[in-house]
C-alpha positions in Angstrom: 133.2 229.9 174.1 130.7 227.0 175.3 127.8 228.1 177.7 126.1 226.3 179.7 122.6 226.5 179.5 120.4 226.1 182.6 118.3 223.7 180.0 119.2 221.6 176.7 122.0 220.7 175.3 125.3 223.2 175.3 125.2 225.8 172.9 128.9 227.8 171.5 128.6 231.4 171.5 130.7 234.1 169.5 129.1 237.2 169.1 126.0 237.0 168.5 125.7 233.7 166.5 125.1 231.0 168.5 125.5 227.0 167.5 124.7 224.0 168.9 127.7 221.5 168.9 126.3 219.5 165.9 126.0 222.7 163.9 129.5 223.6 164.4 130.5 220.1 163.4 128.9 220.4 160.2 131.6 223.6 159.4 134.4 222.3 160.6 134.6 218.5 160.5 136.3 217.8 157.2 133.4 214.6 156.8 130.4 216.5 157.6 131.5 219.8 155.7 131.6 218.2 152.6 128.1 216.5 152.9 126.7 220.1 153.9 128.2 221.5 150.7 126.4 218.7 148.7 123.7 219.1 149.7 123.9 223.1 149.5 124.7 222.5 146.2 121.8 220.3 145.1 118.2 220.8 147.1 116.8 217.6 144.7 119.5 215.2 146.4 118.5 216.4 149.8 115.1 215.8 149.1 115.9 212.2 147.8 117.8 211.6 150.9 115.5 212.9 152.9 112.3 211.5 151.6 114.4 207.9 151.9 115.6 208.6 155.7 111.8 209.2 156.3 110.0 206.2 154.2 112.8 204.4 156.4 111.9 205.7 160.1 108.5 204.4 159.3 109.5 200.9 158.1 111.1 200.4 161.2 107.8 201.4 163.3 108.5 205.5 163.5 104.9 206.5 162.7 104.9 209.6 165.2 106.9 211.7 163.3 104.9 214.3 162.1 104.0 214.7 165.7 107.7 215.4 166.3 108.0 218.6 163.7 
């Protein structure tokens, strides 16, 4: 069931969990479930991938990141 939220972005509801789109994407889009299972598998390669995605955003001029979290 998708609601509609008065503000953000739309949000699916069962119960009492509630996901946002991309979430629910990373269960059942064949793609984006594996990459969550690697990465649930192995915290050091998300930490490699993140620490490069970051070093990255800053080479291209992101410096107001931490500002962001």
């Amino acid at each position: 069931m998708l609601n509609e939220a008065k503000k953000g972005k739309p949000q699916l509801q069962k119960l009492a969990h509630i996901m946002q789109v991309c979430d629910k994407a990373l269960v059942e889009d064949e793609v984006f479930n594996q990459i969550a299972k690697e990465y649930a598998g192995a915290q050091s390669l998300w930490f490699r991938d993140f620490a490069y995605a970051w070093v990255r955003f800053q080479e291209l001029g992101c410096f107001d990141l931490r500002m962001m979290l």
